[in-house]
C-alpha positions in Angstrom: 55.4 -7.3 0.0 52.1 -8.4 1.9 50.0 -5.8 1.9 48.8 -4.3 5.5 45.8 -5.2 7.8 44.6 -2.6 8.8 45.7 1.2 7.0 45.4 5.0 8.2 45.1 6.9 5.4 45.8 10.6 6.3 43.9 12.7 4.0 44.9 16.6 5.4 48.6 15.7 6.1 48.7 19.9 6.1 46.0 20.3 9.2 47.3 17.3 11.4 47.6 18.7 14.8 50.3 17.5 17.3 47.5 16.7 20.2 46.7 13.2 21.6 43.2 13.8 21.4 40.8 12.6 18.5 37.3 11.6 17.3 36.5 8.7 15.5 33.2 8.4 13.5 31.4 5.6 11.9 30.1 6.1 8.7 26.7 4.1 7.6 24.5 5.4 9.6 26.3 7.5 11.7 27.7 9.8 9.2 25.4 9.4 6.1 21.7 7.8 5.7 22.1 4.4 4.6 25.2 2.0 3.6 28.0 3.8 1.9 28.9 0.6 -0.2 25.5 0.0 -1.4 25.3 3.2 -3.2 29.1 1.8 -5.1 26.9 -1.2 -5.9 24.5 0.9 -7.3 26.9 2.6 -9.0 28.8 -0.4 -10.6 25.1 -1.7 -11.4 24.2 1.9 -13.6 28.2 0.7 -15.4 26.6 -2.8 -16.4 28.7 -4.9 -14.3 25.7 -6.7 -12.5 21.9 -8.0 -12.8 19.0 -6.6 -12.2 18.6 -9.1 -9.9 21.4 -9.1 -7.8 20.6 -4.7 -7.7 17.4 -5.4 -6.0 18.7 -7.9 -3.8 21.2 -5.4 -2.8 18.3 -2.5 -2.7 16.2 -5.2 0.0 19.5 -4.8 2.0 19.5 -1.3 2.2 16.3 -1.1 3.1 16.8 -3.6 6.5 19.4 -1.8 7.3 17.7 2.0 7.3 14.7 0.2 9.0 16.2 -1.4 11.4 20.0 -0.6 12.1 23.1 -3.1 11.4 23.1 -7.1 11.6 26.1 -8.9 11.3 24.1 -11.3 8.5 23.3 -8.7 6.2 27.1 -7.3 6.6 28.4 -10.3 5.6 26.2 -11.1 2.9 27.0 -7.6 1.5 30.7 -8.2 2.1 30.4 -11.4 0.1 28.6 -10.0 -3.1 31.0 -7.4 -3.1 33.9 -9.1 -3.3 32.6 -11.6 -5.8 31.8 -8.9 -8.1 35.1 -6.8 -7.3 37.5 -9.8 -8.3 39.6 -8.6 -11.4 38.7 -4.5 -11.2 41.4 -2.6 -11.4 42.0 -0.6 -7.9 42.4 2.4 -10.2 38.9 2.4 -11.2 37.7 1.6 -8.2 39.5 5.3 -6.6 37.5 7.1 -9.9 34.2 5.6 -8.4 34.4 6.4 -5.3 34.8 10.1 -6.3 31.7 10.0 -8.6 29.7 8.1 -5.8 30.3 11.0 -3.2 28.9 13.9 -5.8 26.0 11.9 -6.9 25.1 9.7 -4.1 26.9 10.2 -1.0 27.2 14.1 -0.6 23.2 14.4 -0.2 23.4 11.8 2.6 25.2 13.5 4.8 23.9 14.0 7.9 24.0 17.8 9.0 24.3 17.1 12.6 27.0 14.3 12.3 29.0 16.6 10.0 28.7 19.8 12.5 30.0 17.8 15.5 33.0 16.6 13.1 34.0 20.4 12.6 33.8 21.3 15.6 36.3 18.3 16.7 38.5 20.1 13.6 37.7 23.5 15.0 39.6 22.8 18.5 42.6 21.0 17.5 41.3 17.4 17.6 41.8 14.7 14.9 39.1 13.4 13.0 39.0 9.9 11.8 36.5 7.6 9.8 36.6 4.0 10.7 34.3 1.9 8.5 33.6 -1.1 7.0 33.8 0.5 3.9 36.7 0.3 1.5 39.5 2.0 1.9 39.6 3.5 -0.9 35.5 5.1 -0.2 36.0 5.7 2.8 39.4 8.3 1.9 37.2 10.1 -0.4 34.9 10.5 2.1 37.2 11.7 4.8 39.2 14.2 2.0 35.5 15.6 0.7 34.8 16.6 4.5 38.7 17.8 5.2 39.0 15.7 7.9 42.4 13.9 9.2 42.0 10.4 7.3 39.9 7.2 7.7 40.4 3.7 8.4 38.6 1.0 6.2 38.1 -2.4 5.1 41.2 -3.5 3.0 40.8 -5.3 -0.3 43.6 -7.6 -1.3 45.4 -6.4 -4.8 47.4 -8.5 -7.3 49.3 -6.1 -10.1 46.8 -3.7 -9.6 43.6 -5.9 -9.8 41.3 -6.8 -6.8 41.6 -10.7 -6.2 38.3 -11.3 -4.6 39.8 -11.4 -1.3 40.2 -9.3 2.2 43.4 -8.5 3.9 42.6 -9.4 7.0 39.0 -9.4 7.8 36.4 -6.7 7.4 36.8 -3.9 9.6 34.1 -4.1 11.5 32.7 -4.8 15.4 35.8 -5.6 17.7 38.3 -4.8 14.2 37.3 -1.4 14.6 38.8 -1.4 18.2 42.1 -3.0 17.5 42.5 -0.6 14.5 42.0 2.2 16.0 44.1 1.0 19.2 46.7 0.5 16.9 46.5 3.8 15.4 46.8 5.1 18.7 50.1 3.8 19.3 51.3 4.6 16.1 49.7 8.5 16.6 50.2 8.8 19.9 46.6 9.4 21.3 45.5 9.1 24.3 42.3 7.4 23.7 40.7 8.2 27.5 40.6 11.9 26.0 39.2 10.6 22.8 35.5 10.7 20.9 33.5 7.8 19.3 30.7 8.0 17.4 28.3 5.4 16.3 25.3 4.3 15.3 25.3 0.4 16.5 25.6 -2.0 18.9 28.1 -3.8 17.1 30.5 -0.7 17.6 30.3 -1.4 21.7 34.3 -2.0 21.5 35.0 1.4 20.1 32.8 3.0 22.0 34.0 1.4 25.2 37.9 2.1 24.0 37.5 6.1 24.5 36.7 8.2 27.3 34.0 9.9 25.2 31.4 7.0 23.7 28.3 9.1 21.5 25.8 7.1 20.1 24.2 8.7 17.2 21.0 7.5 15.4 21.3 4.0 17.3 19.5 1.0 17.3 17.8 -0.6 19.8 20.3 -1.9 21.8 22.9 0.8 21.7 20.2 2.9 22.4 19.6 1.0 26.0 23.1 0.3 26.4 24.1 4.4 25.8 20.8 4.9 28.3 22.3 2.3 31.3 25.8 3.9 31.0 24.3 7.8 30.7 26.2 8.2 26.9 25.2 10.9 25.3 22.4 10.0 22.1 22.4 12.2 19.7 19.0 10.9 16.9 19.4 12.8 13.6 16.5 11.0 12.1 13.5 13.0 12.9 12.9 16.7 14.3 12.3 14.2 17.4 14.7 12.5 19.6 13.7 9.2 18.6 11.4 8.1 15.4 8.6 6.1 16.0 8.6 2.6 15.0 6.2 3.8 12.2 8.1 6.6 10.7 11.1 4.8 10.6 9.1 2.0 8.8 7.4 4.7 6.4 10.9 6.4 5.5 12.5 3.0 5.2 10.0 1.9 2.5 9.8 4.9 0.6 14.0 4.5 0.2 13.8 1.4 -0.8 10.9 2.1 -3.7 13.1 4.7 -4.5 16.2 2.6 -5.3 14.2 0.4 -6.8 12.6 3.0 -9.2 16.5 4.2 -9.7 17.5 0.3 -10.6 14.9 0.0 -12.9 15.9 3.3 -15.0 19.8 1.7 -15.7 18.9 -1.5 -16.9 21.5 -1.9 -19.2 25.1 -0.8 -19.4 26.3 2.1 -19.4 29.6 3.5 -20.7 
C-alpha cells in the first residue's frame, strides 16, 4: 500500500475537542530557536553516522537561517543531505531519536511566548496543530511533549521498515503547508476563517492567507512588511524589543553558530 502524502498525526486523541476552530503553528523559528532537523543532524553526527565536515556544513546552515530567517536554497540543501544520510535507517530508530533530541536539544529552544499562546489555544477548546517541514516522526514528538492535538510533517518514504532515501510527496513546506492543512480541514471539519496561523516566514504566506487569523511571529523581513501592509498581528520573541537590530541578531547568530561548532568538535568520533 503506497504510503500517504501528507499525514495528521493526532497526538492527544483523549483532549480533541468537537469545535471547527484550530491553530496551526510552524515550528523552526516560530516555535523553537533555530531548525528542528539540524539539531537531529547533530544528533546522528554525536552517533558517528557522518563527517566532521558535512557537521559544520550543516552548523553554517543553521547559522543563515537564525541570522537571517528561511530561504528556499538552504531548505533544500538541508532536505537533500538529509535524505542522503537517512537512506537505509530503520524508521524505528529514527522515533528513539527524535525523543532524545527533544530532552537534550529541542526542549531548551522553546520559545516561551510561542508556547503560551499554544495553551491558551488548548485552554479555550481550540485544536492545536504543528505543520512543519520537519519529519513526521520529530515533529509528533514535538506536538505530544507540548500536549497539543498532533502535527503535520514532511513524509519520508519507507521500505520494510527502512528509509529509502526518498520523500512521499514533496517536502512540506511553502504552498504544501496550505494544501495539507486544507486537507485536514475537510477531513476535521474546521472552519479555517475561524482558524489561527502562526509563522515566522514569508514562505508560509499561503497558510497564513488560508485562515481568518494570520500571526506572524519572529518574522523576516518580508513577512514582516507584508504582516505590517495587511495590519497582522507580529508577535518578535527574539529580544526584550519588538524587533532586534540588525546587529544583535548578527551577534546572537554568530555566537550560535561558534557554539555548535565547539559542540561538533567535542563528538568527533562515534559514539555508541
Amino acid at each position: 500500500m503506497p504510503q500517504e502524502k501528507y499525514v495528521a498525526v493526532v497526538t492527544q486523541p483523549d483532549a480533541v475537542m468537537q469545535t471547527s476552530e484550530a491553530a496551526f503553528f510552524d515550528v523552526d523559528n516560530t516555535l523553537m530557536k533555530g531548525a528542528s532537523l539540524f539539531h537531529v543532524a547533530r544528533k546522528m553526527h554525536q552517533r558517528g553516522a557522518f563527517t566532521l565536515r558535512q557537521a559544520a556544513g550543516m552548523a553554517w546552515k543553521q547559522f543563515k537561517f537564525v541570522a537571517r530567517g528561511e530561504n528556499m536554497d538552504d531548505v533544500h540543501a538541508v532536505r537533500d543531505s538529509a535524505l542522503t544520510l537517512a537512506v537505509g535507517i530503520p524508521v524505528e530508530d529514527i522515533k528513539a531519536l527524535g525523543e532524545e533530541v527533544y530532552d537534550e536539544m529541542i526542549a531548551s529552544r522553546i520559545w516561551p511566548g510561542t508556547k503560551a499562546l499554544a495553551e491558551q489555544h488548548l485552554r479555550v477548546g481550540r485544536r492545536v496543530w504543528l505543520v512543519t517541514a520537519t519529519p513526521i516522526e520529530v515533529a509528533t514528538v514535538i506536538s505530544t511533549r507540548l500536549g497539543l492535538t498532533g502535527a503535520l510533517g514532511t513524509v519520508g518514504e519507507v521500505a520494510d521498515g527502512l528509509y529509502t532515501g526518498r520523500l512521499v510527496g514533496d517536502i512540506l513546506h511553502g504552498s504544501a503547508k496550505a494544501v495539507a492543512v486544507r486537507e485536514l480541514a475537510d477531513t476535521e471539519g474546521l472552519d479555517l476563517k475561524r482558524c489561527w496561523a502562526y509563522s515566522d516566514s514569508y514562505n508560509d504566506i499561503p497558510l497564513l492567507t488560508l485562515v481568518g487569523h494570520p500571526v506572524a511571529i519572529n518574522p523576516d523581513s518580508r513577512l514582516r512588511s507584508h504582516a505590517r501592509d495587511h495590519n497582522w498581528p507580529v508577535y518578535d520573541f527574539r529580544s526584550g524589543r519588538r524587533a532586534a537590530t540588525l546587529g544583535l541578531k548578527a551577534a546572537t547568530a554568530g555566537g550560535v553558530v561558534y557554539g555548535l561548532w565547539k559542540g561538533f568538535a567535542r563528538f568527533r568520533g562515534p559514539r555508541i
